[in-house]
N, C-alpha and C positions, 0 to 999 in steps of 0.2 A: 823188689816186687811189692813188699809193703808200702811202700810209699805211692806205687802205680796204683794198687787197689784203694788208697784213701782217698787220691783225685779223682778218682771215677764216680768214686761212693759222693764224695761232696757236690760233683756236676750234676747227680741225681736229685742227690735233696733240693740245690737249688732249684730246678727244675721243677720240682713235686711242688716247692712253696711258690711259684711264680705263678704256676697253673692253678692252685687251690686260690691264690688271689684274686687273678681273672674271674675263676667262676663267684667267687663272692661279689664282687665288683658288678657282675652281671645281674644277678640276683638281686641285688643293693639297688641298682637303677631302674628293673622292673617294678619291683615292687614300690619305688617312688613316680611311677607313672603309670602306673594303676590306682594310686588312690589318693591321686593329687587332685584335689578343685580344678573344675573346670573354668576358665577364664577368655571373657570375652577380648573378639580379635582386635585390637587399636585400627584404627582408621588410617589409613595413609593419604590424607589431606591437611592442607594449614588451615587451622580453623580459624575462621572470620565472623566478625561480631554481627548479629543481624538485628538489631535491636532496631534501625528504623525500620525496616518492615515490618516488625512485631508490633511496635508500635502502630505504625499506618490501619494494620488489623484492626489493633484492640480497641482503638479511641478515637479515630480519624472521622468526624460526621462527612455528610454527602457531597455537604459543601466543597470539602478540602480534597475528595474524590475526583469531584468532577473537575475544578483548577488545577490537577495534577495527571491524572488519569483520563480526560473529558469523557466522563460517564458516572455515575450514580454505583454504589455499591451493589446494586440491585442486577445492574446492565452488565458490569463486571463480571459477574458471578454466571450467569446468562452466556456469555462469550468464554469462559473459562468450558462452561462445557459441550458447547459445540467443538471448544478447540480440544477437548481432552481426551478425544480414542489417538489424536497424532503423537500428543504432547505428553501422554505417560511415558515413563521409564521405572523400570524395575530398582529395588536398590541393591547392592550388591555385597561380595563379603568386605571392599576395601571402601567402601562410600553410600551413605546416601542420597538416593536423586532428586534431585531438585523437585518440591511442588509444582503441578499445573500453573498452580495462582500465581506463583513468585516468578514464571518462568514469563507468563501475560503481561504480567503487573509493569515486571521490567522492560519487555517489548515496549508498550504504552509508554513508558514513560518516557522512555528514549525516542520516540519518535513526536509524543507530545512536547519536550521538552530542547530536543536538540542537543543537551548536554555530554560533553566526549564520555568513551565508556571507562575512563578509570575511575570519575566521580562517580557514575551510575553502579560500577561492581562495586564501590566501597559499600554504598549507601545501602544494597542490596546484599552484602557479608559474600558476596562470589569473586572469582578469582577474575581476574583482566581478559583471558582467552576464554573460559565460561561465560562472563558476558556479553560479547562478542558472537558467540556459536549460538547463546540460546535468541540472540535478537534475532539473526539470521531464521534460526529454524523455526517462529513462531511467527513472523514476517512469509518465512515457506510454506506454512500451513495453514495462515490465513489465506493466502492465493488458492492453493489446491483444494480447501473446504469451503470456502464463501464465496469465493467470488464467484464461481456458477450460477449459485442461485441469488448472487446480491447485484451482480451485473450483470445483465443479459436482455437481448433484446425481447422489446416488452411484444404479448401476444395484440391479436388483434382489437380483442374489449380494452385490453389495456391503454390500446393506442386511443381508444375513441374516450377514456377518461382524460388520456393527455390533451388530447386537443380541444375538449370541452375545457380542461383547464386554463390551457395557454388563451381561449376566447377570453372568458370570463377575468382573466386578472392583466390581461394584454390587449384587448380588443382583436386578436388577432388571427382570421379565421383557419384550419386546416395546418397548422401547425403541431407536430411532434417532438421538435427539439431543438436545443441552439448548439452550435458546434463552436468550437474555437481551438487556440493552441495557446500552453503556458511555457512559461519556458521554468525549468528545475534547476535550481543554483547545484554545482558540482566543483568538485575539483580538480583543477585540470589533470586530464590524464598523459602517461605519458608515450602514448603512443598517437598520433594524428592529432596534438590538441586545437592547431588553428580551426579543425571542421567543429571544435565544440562553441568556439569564441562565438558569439552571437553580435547582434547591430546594439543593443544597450552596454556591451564594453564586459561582460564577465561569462565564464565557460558553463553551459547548461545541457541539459536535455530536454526534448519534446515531450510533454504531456496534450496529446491530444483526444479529445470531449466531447461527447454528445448528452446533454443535462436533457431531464423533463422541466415540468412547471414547480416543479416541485423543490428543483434545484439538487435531483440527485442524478448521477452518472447511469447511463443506462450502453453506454458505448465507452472503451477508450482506446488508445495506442500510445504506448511509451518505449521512447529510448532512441531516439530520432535526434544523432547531434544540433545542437543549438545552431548553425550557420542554415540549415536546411527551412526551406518558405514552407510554409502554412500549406500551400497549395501540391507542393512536391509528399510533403507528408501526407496527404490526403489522396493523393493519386497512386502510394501504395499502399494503402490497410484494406484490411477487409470489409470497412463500412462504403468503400470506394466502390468494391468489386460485388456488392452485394445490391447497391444503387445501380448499377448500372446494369446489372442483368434482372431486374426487377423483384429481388426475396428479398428487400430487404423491407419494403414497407408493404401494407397491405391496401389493392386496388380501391379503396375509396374515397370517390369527387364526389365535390359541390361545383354547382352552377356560380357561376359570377359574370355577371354582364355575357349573359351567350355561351362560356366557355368552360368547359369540364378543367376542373383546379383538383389535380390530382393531393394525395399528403406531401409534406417537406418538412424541410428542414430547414434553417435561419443560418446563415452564414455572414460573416463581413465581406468586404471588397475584397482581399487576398483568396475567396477561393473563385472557382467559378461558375458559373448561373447552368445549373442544370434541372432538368425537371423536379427531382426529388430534391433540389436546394438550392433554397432562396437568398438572393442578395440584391446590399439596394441597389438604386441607377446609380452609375459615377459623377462625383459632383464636379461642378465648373459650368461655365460658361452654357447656354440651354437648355437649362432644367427648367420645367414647368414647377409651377407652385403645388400643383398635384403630384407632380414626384420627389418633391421639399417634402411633404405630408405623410407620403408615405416611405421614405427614408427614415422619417421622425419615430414611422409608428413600429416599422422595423428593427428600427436600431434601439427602441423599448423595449422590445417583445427580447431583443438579443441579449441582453443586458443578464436573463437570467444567469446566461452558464460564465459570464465575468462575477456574478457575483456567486456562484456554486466554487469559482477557484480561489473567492475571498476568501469562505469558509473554511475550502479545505483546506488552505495555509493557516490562518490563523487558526485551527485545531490543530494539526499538526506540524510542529513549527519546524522540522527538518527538510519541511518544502519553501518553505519559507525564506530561512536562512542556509547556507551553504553547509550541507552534511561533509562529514571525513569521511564517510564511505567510499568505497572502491568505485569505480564507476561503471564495472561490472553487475555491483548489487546494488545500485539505483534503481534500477528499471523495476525489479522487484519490490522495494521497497514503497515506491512510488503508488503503484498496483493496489499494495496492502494497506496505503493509506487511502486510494478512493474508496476500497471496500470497506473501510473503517468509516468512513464520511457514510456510505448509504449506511451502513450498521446503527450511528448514532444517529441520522436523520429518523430512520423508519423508527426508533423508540423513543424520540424527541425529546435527545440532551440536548444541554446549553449550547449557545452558538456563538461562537469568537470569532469576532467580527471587527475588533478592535484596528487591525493592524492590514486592511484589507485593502489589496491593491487592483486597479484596473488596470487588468495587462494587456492593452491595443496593442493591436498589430500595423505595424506603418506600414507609412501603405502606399503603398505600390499596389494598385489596383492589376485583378487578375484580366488578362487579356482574353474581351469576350467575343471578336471577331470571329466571325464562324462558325457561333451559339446556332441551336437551330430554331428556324423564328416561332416552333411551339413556345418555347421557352419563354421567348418574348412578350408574346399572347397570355401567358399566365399571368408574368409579371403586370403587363399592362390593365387584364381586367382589372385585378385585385385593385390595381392603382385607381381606375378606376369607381369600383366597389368604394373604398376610403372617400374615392372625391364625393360620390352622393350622399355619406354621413350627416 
């Protein structure tokens, strides 16, 4: 019995000294986390060096702005905050969010530059899919904030400044705007690529353009594979459908030799001669020397929106030369660069013009049998009109 009551006695004690440990033990770790230093959270990002950017900031003159950026530090800063009720982001407890400025900075430059994005994320201290998301989304923001009020068709005083304009630097009366189609280098996609394969031998999309005097967009449509005519594009956007049921210009003619010359439009031979758009006579064999004349004077007057597409490629050089982009987010991207072309027009940055291509359209003239002979009659005064000059 003695020996039963000493094992019981010992299973106690241990017992007493296991629990009197615990509660020290507990006691021990509260009171070390109660009056520990408070210590900030670590970041769970790889951090990336950002020193050109800091640099570009601190020491970069306007000069080096504008050849990287095509805008002025001034212009920059200006678009930064139109763009910044989209473009904020909160910072959070595991990161902080990228600046408005650096999220722009990097957009611009990747679309002024053309350069793949893992050069551009280094350059920029952001990760490869970071810069990728924020080109996107500031490319997305530029569309859904500007381009309303950067592209849109102009009012009715507006029109009467255009066409005052287009006389005065073109001789050219009752004209609103020159229309054409560029084509967008892309890569081929890989779904239907023959419909992107174009007649110049490489895969594109349709940029198609309605420029002022001014040489800025005031109409476009994009994303029209490269195999598709000038004229098929144009018979489905909504500058087609807006011509043709009469909102899209506003009812005011001039007289010429007897005949009400309603407003228009300039177009080449690919599209077709309707009232609100003008094209020349087709050449060969009959032509009068008065519609030599006025083909000449035409095909000056047209010139503006070939050279509105010099511009926008030599600023943006991703239109230019062939983007990696998806060919899904061309079309957008496309979009964000005419509205970047009016944005630096209307505050009159540099203009790169260096590298500037006229993109004719062959031609295959559009078949005008069946024109209605109003049509005819416009074209003929005007011709006319030119001949008595």
């Amino acid at each position: 019995m003695s020996l039963l009551r000493h094992a019981i006695h010992r299973r106690h004690t241990r017992r007493r000294r296991r629990w009197a440990m615990a509660v020290d033990a507990y006691y021990t770790l509260s009171s070390c986390l109660l009056h520990r230093r408070p210590s900030s959270r670590s970041m769970w990002v790889d951090e990336r060096p950002g020193h050109w950017w800091q640099n570009v900031c601190d020491y970069w003159p306007d000069k080096k702005w504008v050849l990287n950026f095509r805008m002025n530090r001034a212009v920059f800063l200006h678009l930064c905050e139109i763009l910044r009720p989209s473009l904020t982001r909160q910072d959070t407890n595991f990161r902080r969010a990228v600046p408005v400025e650096l999220r722009v900075a990097l957009c611009l430059y990747r679309l002024a530059t053309n350069l793949e994005l893992r050069t551009i994320s280094n350059l920029f201290g952001v990760g490869l899919s970071t810069a990728c998301f924020i080109t996107q989304e500031v490319v997305t923001a530029i569309n859904k904030v500007m381009k309303p009020e950067y592209i849109k068709t102009p009012s009715a005083a507006e029109f009467r400044v255009i066409v005052q304009g287009f006389r005065d630097k073109c001789r050219f009366p009752q004209v609103v705007g020159a229309i054409d189609g560029s084509h967008i280098p892309i890569v081929a996609p890989l779904h239907d690529p023959a419909d992107y394969y174009n007649r110049k031998g490489f895969y594109s999309l349709i940029l198609q353009a309605v420029v002022d005097h001014k040489m800025k967009f005031w109409d476009i449509n994009v994303g029209w594979p490269g195999k598709v005519h000038d004229a098929r594009v144009l018979a489905n956007s909504s500058l087609y459908y807006r011509g043709q049921d009469g909102t899209l210009l506003p009812g005011l003619t001039e007289v010429f030799e007897g005949v009400d010359v309603p407003l228009f439009i300039l177009g080449d031979a690919a599209y077709p001669l309707l009232p609100w758009l003008m094209k020349a006579y087709p050449e060969g064999r009959g032509v009068t020397p008065e519609q030599t004349n006025f083909n000449f004077r035409l095909s000056s007057a047209r010139m503006t929106v070939e050279r509105a597409f010099g511009l926008l490629k030599g600023r943006w050089r991703c239109l230019l030369k062939r983007c990696d982009a998806h060919v899904s987010l061309m079309p957008s991207i496309i979009s964000a660069c005419c509205v970047l072309h009016n944005f630096c027009e209307i505050h009159h940055c540099e203009q790169f013009t260096e590298e500037l291509e006229i993109d004719e359209e062959p031609t295959e003239n559009h078949d005008d049998h069946g024109v209605d002979d109003q049509n005819h009659q416009i074209r003929n005064a005007l011709c006319a009109y030119f001949g008595g000059l």
